[in-house]
VEXBA-143785 format. One record per residue: x, y, z of N, C-alpha, C, O in turn; residue number from 1. Coordinates in Angstrom, 1 decimal, m for minus. Layout:
% VEXBA-143785
@n_u X | n_v Y | n_w Z | ca_u X | ca_v Y | ca_w Z | c_u X | c_v Y | c_w Z | o_u X | o_v Y | o_w Z | seq NUM;
...
This chain:
% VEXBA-143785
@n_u m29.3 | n_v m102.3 | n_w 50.9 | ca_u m29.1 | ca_v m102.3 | ca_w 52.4 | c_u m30.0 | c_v m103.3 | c_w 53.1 | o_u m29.6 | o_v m103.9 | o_w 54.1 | seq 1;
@n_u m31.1 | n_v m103.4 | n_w 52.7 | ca_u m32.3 | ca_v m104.5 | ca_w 53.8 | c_u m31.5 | c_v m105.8 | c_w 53.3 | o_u m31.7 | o_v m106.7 | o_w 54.2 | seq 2;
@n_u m30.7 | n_v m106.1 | n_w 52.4 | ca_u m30.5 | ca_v m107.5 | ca_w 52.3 | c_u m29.3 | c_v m107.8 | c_w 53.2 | o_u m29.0 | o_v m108.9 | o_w 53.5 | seq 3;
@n_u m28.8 | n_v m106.9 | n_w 53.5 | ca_u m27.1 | ca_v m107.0 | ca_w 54.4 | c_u m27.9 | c_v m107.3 | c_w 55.9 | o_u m27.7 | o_v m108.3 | o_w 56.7 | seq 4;
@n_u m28.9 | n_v m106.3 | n_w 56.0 | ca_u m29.6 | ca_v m106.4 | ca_w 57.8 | c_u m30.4 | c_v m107.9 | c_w 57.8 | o_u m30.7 | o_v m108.5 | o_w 58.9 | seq 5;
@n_u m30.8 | n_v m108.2 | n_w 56.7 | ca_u m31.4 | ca_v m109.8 | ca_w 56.4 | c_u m30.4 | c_v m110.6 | c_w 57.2 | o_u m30.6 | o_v m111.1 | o_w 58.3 | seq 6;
@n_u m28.8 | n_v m110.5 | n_w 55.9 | ca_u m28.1 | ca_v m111.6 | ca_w 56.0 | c_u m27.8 | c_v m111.6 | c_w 57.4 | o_u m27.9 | o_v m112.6 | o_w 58.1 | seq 7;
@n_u m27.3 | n_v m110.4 | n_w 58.0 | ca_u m26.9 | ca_v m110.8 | ca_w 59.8 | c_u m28.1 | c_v m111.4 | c_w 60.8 | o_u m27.8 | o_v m111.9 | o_w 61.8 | seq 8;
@n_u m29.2 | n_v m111.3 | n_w 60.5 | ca_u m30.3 | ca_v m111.6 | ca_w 61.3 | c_u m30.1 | c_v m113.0 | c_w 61.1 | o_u m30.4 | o_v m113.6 | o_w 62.1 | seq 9;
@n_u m29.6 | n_v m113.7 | n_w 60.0 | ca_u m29.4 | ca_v m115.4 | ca_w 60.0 | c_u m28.2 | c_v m115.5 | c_w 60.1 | o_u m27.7 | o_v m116.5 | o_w 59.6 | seq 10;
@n_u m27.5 | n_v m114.8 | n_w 60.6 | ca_u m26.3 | ca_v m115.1 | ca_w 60.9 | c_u m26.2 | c_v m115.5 | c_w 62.6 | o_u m26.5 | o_v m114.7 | o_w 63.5 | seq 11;
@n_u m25.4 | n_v m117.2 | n_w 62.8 | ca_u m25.1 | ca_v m117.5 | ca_w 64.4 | c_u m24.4 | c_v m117.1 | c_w 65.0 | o_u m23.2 | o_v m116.8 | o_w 64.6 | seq 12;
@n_u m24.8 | n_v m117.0 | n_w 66.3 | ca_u m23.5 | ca_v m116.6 | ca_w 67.3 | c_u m22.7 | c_v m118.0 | c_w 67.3 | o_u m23.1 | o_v m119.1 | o_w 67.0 | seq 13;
@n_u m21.3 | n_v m117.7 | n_w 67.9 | ca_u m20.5 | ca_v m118.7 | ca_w 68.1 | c_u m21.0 | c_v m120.0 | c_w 69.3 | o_u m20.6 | o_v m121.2 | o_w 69.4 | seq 14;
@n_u m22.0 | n_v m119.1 | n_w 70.4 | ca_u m22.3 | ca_v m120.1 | ca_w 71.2 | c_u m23.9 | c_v m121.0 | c_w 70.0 | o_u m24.2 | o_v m122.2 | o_w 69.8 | seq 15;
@n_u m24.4 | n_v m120.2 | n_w 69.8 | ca_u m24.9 | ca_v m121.1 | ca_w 69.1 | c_u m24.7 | c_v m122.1 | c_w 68.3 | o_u m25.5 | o_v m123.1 | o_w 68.3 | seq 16;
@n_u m23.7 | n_v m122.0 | n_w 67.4 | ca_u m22.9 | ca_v m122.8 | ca_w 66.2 | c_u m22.6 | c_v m123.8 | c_w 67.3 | o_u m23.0 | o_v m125.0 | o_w 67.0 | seq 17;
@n_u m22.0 | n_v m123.7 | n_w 68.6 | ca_u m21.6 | ca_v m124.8 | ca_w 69.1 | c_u m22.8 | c_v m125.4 | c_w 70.0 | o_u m22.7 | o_v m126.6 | o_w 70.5 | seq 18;
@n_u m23.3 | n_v m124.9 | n_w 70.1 | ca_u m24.7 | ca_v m125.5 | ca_w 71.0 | c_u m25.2 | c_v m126.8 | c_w 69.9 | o_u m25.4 | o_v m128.0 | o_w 70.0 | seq 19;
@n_u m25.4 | n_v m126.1 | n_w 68.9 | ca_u m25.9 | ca_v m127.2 | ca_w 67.6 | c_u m25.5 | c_v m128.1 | c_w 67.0 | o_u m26.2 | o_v m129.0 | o_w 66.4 | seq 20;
@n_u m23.9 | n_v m128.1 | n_w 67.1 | ca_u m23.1 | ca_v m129.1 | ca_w 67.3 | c_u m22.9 | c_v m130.2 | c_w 68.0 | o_u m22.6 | o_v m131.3 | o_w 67.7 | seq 21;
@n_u m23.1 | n_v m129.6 | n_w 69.4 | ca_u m22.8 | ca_v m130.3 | ca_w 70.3 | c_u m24.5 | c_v m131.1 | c_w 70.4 | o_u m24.4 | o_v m132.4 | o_w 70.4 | seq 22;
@n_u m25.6 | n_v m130.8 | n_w 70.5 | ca_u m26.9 | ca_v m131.6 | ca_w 69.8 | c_u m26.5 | c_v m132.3 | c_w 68.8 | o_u m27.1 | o_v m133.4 | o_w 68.9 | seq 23;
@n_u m25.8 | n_v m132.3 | n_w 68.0 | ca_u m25.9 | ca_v m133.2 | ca_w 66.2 | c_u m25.2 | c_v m133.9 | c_w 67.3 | o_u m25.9 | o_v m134.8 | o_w 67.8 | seq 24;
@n_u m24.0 | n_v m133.8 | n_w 68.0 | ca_u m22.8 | ca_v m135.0 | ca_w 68.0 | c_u m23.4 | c_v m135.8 | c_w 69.1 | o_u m22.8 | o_v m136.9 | o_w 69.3 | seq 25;
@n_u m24.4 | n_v m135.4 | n_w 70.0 | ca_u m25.0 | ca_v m136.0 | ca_w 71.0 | c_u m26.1 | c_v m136.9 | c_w 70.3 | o_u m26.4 | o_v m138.0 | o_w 70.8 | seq 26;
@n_u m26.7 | n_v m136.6 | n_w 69.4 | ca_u m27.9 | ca_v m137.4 | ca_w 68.6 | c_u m27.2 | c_v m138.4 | c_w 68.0 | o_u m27.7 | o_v m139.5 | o_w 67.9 | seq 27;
@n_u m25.9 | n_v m138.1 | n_w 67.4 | ca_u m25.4 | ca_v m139.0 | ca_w 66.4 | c_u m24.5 | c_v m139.7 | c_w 67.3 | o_u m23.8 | o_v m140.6 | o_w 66.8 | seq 28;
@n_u m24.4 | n_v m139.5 | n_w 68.2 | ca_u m23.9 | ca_v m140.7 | ca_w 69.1 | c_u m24.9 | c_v m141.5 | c_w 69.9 | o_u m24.7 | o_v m142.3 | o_w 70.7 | seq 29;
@n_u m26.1 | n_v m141.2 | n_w 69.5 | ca_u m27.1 | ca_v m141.9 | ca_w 70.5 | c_u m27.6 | c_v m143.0 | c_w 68.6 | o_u m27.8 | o_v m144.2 | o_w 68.3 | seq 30;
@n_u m27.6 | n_v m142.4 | n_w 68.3 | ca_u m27.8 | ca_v m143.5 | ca_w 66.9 | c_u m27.0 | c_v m144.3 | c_w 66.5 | o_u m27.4 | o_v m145.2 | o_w 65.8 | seq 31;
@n_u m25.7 | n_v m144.2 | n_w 66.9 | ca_u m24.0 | ca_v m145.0 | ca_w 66.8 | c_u m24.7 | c_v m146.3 | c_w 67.6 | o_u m25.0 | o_v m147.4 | o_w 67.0 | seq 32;
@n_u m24.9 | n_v m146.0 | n_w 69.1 | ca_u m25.1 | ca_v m147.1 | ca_w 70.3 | c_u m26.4 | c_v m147.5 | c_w 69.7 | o_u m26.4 | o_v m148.7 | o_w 69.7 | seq 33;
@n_u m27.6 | n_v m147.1 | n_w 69.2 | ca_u m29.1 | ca_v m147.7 | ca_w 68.7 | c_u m28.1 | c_v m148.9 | c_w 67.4 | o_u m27.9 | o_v m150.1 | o_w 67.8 | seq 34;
@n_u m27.9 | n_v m148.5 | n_w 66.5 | ca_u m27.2 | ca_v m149.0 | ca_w 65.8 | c_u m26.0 | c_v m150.4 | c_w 65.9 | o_u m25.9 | o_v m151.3 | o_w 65.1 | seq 35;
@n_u m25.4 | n_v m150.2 | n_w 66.9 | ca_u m24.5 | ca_v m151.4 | ca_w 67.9 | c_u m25.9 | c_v m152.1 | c_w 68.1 | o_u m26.1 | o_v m153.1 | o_w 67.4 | seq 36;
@n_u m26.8 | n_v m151.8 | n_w 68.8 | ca_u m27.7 | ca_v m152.7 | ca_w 69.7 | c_u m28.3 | c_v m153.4 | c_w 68.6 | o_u m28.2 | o_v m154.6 | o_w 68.5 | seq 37;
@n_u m29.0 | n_v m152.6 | n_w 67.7 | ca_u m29.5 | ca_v m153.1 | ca_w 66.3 | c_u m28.6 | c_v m154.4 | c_w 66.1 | o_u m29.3 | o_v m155.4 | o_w 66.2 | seq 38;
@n_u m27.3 | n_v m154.5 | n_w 65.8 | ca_u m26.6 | ca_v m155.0 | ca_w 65.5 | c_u m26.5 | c_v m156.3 | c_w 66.1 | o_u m26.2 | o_v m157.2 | o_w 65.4 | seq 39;
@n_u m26.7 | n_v m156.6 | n_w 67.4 | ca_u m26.2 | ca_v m157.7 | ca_w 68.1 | c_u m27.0 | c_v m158.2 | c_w 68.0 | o_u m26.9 | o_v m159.4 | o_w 67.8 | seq 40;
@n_u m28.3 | n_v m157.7 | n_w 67.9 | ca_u m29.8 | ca_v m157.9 | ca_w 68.0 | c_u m30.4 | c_v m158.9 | c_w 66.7 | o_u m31.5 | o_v m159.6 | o_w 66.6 | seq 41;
@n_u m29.1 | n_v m158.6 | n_w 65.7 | ca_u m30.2 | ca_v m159.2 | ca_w 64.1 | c_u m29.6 | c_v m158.4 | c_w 63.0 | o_u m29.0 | o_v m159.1 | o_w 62.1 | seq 42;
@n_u m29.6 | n_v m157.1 | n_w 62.9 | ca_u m29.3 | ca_v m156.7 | ca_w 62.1 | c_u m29.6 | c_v m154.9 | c_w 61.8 | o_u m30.5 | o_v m154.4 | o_w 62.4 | seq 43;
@n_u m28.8 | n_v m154.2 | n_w 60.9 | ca_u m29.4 | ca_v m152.3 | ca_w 61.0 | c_u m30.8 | c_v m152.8 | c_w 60.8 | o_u m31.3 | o_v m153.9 | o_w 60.4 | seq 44;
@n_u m31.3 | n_v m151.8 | n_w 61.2 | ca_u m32.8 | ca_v m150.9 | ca_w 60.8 | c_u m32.4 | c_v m149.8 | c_w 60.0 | o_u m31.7 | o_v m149.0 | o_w 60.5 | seq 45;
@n_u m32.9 | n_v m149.8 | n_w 58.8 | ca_u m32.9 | ca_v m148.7 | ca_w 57.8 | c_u m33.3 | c_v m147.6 | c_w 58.4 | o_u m32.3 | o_v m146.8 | o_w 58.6 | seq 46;
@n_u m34.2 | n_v m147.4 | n_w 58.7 | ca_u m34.6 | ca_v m145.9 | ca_w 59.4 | c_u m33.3 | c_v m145.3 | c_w 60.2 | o_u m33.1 | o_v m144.1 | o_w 60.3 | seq 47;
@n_u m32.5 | n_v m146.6 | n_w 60.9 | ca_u m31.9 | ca_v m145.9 | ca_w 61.9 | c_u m30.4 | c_v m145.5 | c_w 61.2 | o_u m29.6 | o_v m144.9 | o_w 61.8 | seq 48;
@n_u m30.3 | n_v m145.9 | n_w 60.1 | ca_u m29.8 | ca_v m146.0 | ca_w 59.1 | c_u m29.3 | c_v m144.2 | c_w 58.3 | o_u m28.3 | o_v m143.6 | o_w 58.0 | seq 49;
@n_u m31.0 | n_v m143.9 | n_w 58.2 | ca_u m31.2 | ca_v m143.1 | ca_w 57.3 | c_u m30.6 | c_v m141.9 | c_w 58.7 | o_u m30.1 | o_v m140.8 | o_w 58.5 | seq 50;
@n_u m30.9 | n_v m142.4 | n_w 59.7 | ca_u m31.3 | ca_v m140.8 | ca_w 60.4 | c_u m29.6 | c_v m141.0 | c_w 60.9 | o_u m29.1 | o_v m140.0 | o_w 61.4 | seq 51;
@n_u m28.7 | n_v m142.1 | n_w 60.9 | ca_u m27.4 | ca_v m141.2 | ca_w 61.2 | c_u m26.4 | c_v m140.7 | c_w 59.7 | o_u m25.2 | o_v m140.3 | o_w 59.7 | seq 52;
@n_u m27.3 | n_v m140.9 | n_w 58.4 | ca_u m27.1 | ca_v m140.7 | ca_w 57.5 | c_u m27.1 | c_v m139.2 | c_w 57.3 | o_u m26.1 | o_v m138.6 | o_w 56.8 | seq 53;
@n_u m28.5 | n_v m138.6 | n_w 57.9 | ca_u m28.5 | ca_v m137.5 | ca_w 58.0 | c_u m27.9 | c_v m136.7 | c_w 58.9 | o_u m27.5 | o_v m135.5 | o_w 58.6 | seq 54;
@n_u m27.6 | n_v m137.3 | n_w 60.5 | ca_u m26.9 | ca_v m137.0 | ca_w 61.2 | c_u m24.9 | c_v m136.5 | c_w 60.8 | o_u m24.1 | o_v m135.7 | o_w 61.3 | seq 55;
@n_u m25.0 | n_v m137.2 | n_w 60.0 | ca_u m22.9 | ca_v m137.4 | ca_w 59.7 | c_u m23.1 | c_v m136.2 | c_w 59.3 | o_u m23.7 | o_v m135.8 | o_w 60.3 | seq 56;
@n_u m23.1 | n_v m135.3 | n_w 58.5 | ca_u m23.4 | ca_v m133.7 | ca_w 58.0 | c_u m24.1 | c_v m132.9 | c_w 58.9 | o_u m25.2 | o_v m133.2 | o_w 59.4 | seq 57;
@n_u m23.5 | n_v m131.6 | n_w 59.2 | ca_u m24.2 | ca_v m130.4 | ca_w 59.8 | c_u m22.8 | c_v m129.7 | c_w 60.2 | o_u m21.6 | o_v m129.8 | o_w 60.0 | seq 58;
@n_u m23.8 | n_v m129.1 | n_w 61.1 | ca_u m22.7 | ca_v m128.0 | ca_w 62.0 | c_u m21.5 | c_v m128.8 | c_w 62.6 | o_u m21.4 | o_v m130.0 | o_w 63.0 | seq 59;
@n_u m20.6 | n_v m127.9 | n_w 62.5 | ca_u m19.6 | ca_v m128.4 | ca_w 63.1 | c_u m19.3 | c_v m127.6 | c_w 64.3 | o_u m18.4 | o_v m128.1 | o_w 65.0 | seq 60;
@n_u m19.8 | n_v m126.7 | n_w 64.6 | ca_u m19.1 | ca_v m125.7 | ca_w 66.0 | c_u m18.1 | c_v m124.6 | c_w 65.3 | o_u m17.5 | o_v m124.6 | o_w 64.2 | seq 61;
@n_u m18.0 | n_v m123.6 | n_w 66.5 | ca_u m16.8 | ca_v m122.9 | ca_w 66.2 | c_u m15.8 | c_v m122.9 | c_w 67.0 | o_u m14.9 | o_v m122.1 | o_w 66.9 | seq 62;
@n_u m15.8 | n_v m123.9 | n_w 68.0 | ca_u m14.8 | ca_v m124.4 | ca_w 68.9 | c_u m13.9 | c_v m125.1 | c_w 68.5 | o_u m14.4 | o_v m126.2 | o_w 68.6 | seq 63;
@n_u m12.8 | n_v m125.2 | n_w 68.0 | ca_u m11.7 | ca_v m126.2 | ca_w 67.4 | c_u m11.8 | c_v m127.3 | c_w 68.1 | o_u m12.0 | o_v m128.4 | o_w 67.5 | seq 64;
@n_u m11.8 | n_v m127.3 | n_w 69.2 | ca_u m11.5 | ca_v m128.9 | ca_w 70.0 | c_u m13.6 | c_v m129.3 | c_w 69.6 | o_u m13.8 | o_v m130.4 | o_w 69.1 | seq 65;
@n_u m14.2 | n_v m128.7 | n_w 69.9 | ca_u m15.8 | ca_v m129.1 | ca_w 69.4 | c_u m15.6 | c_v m130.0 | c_w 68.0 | o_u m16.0 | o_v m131.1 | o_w 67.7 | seq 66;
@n_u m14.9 | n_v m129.0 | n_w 67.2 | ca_u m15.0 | ca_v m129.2 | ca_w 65.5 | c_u m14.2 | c_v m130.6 | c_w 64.8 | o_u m14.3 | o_v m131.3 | o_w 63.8 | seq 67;
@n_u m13.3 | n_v m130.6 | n_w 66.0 | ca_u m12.1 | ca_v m132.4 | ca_w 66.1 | c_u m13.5 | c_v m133.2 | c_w 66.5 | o_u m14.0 | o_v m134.0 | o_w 65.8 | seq 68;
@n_u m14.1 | n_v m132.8 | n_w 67.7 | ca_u m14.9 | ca_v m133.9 | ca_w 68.0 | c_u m15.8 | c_v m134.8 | c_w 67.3 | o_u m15.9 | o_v m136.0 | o_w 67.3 | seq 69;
@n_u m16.7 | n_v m133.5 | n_w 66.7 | ca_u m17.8 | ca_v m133.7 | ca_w 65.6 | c_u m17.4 | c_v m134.4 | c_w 64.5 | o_u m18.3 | o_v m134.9 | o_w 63.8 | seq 70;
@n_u m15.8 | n_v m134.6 | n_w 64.0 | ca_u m15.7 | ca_v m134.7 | ca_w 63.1 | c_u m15.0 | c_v m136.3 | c_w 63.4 | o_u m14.9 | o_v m137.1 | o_w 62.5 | seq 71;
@n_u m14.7 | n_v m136.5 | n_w 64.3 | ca_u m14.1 | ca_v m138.1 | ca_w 64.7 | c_u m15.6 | c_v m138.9 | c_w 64.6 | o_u m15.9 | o_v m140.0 | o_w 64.2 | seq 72;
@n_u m16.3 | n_v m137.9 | n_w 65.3 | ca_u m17.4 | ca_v m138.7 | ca_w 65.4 | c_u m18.5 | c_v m139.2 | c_w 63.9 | o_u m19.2 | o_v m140.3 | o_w 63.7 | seq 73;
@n_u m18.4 | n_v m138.2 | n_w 63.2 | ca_u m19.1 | ca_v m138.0 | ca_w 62.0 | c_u m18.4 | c_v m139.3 | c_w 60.8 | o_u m19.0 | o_v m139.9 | o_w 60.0 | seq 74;
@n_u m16.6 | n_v m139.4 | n_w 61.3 | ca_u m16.5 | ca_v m140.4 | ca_w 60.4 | c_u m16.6 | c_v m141.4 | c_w 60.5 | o_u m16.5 | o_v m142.0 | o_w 59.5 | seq 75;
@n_u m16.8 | n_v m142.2 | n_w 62.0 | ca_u m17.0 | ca_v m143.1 | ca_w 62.7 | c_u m18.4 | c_v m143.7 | c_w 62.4 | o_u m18.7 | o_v m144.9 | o_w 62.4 | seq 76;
@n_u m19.5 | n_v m142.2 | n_w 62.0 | ca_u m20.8 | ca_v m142.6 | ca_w 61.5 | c_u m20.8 | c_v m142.9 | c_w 60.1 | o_u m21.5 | o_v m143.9 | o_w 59.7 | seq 77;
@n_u m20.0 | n_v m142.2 | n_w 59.2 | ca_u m19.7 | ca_v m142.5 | ca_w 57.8 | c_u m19.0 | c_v m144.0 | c_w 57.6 | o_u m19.3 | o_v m144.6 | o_w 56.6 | seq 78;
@n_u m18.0 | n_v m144.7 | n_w 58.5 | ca_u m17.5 | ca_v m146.0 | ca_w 58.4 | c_u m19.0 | c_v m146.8 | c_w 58.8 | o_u m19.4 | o_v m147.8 | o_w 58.2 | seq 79;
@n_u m19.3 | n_v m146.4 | n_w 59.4 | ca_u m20.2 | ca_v m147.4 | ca_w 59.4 | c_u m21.5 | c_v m147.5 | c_w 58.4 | o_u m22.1 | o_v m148.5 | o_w 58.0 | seq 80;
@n_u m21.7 | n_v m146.5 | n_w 58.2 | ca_u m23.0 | ca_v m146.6 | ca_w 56.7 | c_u m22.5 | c_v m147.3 | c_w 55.6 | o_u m23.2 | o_v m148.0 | o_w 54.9 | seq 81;
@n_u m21.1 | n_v m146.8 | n_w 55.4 | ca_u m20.3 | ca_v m147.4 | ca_w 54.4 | c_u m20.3 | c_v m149.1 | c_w 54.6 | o_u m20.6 | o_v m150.0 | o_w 53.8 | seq 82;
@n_u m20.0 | n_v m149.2 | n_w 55.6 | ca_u m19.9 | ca_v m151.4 | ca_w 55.9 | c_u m21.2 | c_v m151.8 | c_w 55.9 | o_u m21.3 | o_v m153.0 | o_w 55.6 | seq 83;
@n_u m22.5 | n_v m150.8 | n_w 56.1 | ca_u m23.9 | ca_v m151.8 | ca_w 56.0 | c_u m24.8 | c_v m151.2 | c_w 55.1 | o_u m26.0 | o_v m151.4 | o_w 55.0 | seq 84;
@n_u m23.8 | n_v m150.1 | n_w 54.0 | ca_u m24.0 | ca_v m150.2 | ca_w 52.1 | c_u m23.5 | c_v m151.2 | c_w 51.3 | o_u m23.9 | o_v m151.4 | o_w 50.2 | seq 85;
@n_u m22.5 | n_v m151.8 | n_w 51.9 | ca_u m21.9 | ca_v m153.0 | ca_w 51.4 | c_u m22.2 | c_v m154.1 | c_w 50.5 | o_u m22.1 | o_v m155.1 | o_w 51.1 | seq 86;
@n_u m22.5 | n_v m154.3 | n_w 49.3 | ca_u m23.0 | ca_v m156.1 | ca_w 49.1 | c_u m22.4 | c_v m156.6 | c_w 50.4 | o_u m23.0 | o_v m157.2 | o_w 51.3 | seq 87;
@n_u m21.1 | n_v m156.5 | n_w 50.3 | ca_u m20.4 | ca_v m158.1 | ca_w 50.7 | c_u m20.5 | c_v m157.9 | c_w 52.8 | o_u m19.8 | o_v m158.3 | o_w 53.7 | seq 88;
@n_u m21.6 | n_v m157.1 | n_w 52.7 | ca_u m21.2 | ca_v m156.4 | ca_w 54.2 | c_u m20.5 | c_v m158.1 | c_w 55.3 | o_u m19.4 | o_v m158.3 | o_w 55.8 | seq 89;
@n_u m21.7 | n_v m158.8 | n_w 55.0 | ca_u m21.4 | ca_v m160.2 | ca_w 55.8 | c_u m20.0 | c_v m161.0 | c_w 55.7 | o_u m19.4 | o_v m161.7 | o_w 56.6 | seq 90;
@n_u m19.5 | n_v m160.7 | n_w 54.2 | ca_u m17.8 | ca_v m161.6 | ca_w 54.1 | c_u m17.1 | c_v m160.8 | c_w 54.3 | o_u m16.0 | o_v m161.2 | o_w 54.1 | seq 91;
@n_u m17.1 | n_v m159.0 | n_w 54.6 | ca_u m16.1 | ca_v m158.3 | ca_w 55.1 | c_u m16.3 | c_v m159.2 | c_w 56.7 | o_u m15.4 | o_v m160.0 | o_w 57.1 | seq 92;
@n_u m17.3 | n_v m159.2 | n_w 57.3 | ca_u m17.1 | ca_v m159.3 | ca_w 59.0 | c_u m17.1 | c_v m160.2 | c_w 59.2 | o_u m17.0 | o_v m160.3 | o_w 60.5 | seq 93;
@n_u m16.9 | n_v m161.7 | n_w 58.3 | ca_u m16.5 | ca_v m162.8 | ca_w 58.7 | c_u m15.3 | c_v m162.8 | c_w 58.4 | o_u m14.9 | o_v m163.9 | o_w 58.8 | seq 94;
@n_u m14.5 | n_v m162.2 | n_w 57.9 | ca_u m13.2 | ca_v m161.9 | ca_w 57.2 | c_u m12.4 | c_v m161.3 | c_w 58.6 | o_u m11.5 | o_v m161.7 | o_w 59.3 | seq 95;
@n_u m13.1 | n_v m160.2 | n_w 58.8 | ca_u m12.5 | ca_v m159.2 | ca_w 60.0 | c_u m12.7 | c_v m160.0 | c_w 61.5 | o_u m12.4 | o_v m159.6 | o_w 62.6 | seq 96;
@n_u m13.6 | n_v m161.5 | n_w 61.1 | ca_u m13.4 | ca_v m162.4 | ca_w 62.8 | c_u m12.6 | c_v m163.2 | c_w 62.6 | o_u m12.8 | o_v m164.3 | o_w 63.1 | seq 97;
@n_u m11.4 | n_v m163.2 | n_w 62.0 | ca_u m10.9 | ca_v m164.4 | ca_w 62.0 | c_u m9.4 | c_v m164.1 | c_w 62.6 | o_u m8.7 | o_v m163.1 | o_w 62.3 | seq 98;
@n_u m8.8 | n_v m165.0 | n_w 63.6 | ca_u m7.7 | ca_v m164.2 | ca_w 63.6 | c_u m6.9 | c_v m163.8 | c_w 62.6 | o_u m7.1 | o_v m164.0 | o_w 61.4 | seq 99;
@n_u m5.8 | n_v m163.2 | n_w 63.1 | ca_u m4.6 | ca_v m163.0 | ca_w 62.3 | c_u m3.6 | c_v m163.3 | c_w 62.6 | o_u m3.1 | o_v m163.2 | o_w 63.7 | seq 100;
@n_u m3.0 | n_v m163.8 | n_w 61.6 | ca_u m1.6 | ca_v m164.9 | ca_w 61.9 | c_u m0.7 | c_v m164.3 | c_w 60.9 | o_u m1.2 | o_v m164.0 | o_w 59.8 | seq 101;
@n_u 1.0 | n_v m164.1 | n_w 61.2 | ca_u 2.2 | ca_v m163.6 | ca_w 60.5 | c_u 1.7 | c_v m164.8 | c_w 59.3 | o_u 1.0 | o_v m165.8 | o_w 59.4 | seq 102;
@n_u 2.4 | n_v m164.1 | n_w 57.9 | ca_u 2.3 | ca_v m164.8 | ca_w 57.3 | c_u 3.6 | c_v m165.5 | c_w 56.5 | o_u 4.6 | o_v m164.9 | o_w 56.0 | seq 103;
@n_u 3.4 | n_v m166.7 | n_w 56.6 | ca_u 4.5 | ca_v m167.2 | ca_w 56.6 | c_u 5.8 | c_v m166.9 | c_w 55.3 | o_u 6.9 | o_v m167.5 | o_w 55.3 | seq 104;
């Protein structure tokens, strides 16, 4: 029985699940835009790297429309870790400046 009154004591309310959510997807949207800036700038910073690395995972909320959000956002953070894990990161994005023309 003490282990059941344990487990609810760590158990979240729903405002909190989404409170915490809504923090991750606010932090990992502020490392999205550090990351842009990084970018125009020169190049990622690892660090800022690592920390929306750890950002893309966590809570998601218990709000459905919250849990879409977190989750557009989280892969938006994943597409991009993915393009600046890359070897070829530099000949995907000179590839992706080029126009595009029907091909004949």
């Amino acid at each position: 029985m003490p282990f059941a009154l344990l487990g609810l004591q760590h158990e979240r309310t729903r405002a909190e699940r989404d409170a915490a959510a809504e923090r991750r997807g606010q932090g990992l949207m502020r490392e999205l835009q550090a990351l842009q800036l990084a970018l125009l700038s020169g190049g990622p910073d690892p660090a800022s790297l690592a920390r929306v690395a750890l950002l893309s995972e966590g809570e998601a909320g218990a709000d459905p429309v919250l849990q879409e959000i977190i989750a557009a956002i989280s892969l938006r953070a994943r597409v991009e870790l993915a393009l600046h894990a890359s070897p070829s990161c530099g000949q995907s994005r000179e590839i992706a400046s080029r126009p595009w023309t029907w091909p004949e």
